[in-house]
C-alpha positions in Angstrom: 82.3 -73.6 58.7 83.8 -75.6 56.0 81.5 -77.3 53.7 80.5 -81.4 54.4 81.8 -83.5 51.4 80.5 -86.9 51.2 82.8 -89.4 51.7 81.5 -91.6 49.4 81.3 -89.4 46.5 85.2 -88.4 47.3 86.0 -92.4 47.2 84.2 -92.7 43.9 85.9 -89.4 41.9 89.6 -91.3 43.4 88.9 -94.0 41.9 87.8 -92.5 38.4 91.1 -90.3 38.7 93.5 -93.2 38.9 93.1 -93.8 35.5 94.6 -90.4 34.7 98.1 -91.9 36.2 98.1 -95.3 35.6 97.2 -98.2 32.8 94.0 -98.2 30.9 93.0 -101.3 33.1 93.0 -101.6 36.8 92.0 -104.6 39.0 90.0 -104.6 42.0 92.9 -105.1 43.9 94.7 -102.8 41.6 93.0 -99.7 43.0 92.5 -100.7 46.3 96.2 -101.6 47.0 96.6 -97.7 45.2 93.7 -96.1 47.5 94.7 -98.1 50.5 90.8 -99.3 50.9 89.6 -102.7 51.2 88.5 -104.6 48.3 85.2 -104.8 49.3 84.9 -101.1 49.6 86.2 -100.7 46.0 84.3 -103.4 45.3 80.8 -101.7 46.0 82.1 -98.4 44.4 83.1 -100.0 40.9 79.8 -102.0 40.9 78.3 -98.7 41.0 80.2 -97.1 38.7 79.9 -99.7 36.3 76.0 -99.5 36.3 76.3 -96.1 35.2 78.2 -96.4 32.3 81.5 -94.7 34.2 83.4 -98.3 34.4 83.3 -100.9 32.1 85.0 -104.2 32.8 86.9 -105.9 30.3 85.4 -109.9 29.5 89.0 -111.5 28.9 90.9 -110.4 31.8 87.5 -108.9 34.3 90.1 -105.5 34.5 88.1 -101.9 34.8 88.5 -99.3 32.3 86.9 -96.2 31.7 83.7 -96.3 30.5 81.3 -94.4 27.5 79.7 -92.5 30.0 82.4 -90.2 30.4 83.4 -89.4 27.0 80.1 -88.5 26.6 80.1 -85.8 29.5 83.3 -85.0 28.6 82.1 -83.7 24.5 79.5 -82.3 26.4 81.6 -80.4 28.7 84.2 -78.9 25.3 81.1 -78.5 23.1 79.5 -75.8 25.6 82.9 -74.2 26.9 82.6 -70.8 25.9 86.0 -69.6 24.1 85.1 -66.1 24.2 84.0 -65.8 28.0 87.5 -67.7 28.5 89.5 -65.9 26.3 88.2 -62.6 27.0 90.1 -61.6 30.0 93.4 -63.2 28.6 93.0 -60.8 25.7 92.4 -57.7 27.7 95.9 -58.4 29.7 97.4 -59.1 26.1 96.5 -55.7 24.9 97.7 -54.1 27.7 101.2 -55.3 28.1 101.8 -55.0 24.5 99.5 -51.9 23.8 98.1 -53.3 20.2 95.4 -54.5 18.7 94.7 -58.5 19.6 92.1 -60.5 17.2 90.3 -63.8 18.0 89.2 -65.8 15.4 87.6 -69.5 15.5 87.3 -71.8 13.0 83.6 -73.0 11.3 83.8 -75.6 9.0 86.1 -74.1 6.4 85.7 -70.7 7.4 88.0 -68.6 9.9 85.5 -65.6 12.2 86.5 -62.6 14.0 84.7 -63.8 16.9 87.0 -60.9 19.5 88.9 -57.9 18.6 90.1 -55.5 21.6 92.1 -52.2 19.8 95.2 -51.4 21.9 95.7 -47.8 22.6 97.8 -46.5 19.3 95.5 -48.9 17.2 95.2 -48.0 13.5 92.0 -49.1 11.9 92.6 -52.1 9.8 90.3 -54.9 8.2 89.0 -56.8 11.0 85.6 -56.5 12.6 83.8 -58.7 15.0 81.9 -61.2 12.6 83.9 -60.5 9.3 85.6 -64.1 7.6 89.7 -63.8 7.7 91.3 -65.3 4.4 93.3 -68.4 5.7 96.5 -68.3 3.0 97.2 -64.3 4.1 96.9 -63.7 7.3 98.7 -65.4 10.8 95.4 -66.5 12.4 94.7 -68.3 9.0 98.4 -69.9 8.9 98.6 -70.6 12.1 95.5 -72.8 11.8 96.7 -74.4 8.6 99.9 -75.5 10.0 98.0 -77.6 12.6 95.6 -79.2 10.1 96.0 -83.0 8.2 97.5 -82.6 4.3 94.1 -83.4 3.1 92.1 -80.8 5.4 94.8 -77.9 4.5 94.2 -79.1 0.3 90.4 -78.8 0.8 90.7 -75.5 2.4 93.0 -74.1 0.1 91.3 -75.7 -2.8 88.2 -74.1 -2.5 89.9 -70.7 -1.4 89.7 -67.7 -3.9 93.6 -66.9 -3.6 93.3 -63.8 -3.6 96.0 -61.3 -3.8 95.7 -58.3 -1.2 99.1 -56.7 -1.9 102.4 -57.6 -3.8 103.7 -59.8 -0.8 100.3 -61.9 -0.7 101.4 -65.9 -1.4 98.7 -66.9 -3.4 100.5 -70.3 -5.0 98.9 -73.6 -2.5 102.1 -75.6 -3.1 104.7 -72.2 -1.8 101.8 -71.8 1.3 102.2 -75.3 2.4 105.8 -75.5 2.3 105.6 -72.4 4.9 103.4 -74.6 7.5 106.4 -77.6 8.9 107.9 -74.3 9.9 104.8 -72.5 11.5 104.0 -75.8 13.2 107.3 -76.2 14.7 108.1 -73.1 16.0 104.6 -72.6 17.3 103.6 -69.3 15.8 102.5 -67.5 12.3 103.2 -64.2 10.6 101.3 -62.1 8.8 104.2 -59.7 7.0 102.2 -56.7 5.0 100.4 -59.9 2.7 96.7 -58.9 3.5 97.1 -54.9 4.1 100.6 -52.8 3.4 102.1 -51.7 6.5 100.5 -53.8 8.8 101.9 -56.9 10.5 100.8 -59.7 12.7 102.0 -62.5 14.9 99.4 -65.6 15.5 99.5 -68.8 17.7 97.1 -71.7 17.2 94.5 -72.5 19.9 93.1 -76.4 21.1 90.2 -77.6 22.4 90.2 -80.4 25.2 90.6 -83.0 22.3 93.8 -81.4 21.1 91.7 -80.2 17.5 93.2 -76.8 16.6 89.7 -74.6 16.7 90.7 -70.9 16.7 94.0 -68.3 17.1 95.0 -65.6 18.3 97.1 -62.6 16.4 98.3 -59.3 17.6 98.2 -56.8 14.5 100.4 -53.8 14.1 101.8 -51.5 12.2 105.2 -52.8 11.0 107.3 -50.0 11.9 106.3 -51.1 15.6 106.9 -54.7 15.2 111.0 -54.1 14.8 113.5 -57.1 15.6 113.9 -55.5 19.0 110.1 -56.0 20.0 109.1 -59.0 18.0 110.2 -61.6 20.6 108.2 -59.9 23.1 105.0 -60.2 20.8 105.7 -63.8 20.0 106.0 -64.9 23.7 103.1 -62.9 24.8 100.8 -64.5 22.3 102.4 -67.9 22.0 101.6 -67.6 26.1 98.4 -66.6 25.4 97.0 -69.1 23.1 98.5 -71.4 25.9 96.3 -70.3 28.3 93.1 -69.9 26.3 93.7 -73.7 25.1 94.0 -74.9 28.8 90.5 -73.2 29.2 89.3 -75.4 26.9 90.6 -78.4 28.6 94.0 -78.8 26.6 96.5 -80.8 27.9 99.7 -80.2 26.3 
């Protein structure tokens, strides 16, 4: 038997929803003309709304908009979403089509965290462990992140970075990192080329949360030799589709 839905309930979430499509402000005849109820239907239902904080009606021209109430459940809703949980199976498919190792780190204040690692089958043991802190001017996750950051966030972090160099091909100038990030941004991806551990590359994609904040990536390490021109694009897509999916999750609209 399918399940009863209340009619009412179903009226109210249609009416909420037509602010997704259309203006910021709807009339009562606005929506009902869209809903094809009568006004005083609407009527009754905005009222309602509007006493719990989900309408709010604007003095000037008495139009409805979206009320507090909302944004309220809605930071509720992408403070307790549960990146790992969501981005755990994504991973697990990720490592096996590409058969490497794929990281998941998040960002904490200034701080990047292996919060998932899941070794692909000809792993090499590298760095990374579950918990360690990832270096932001030497590794993909960290430039991927930079790259989606405001001038004066990407300063601060890299300000109060020590810099350090982990091999010959580390960047460790702040001025020659940032002029690498317009390029990261636009084409959507990161790479790590032997500049945290020799032999060992990595491809990273930012992820969002639901208010479009960059709050995490996702890499696939390897070693180089596997990482040729022939099976780089494959890598790229794969993760680049990943992070995609991981930031709808989260309630990212793109």
């Amino acid at each position: 038997m399918a399940e009863r839905l209340i009619q009412s309930i179903e009226r109210a979430a249609d009416v909420l929803e037509l602010f997704l499509t259309s203006t910021p402000e709807l009339s009562i005849k606005e929506m009902s003309d869209r809903l094809n109820l009568s006004k005083s239907t609407v009527h009754g239902i905005i009222k309602t709304l509007e006493h719990r904080g989900y309408l709010q009606q604007n003095p000037d021209d008495l139009k409805y908009r979206l009320g507090i109430r909302l944004l309220e459940l809605g930071n509720y809703v992408g403070k307790h979403l549960d990146i790992g949980r969501i981005a755990r199976p994504i991973i697990r498919e990720l490592v096996d089509d590409l058969n490497e190792t794929v990281h998941l780190v998040t960002l904490q204040r200034n701080e990047l965290i292996y919060i998932e690692k899941v070794e692909g089958p000809s792993a090499l043991t590298i760095y990374s462990h579950i918990g360690k802190r990832a270096p932001f001017h030497c590794t993909g996750v960290g430039k991927a992140i930079l790259a989606q950051l405001s001038e004066e966030e990407t300063d601060r972090i890299l300000s109060s970075a020590s810099l350090e160099a982990f091999t010959e091909f580390t960047t460790t100038n702040i001025e020659d990192i940032k002029k690498l990030l317009p390029t990261i941004r636009e084409q959507g991806y990161a790479v790590d080329d032997e500049e945290i551990e020799l032999g060992l590359k990595c491809i990273a994609a930012p992820i969002f949360n639901h208010q479009g904040n960059v709050i995490a990536s996702i890499s696939c390490a390897a070693p180089k030799v596997r990482l040729d021109e022939k099976r780089l694009p494959k890598v790229i897509k794969g993760i680049k589709k990943a992070a995609v999916e991981i930031s709808k999750g989260l309630g990212y609209l793109e």
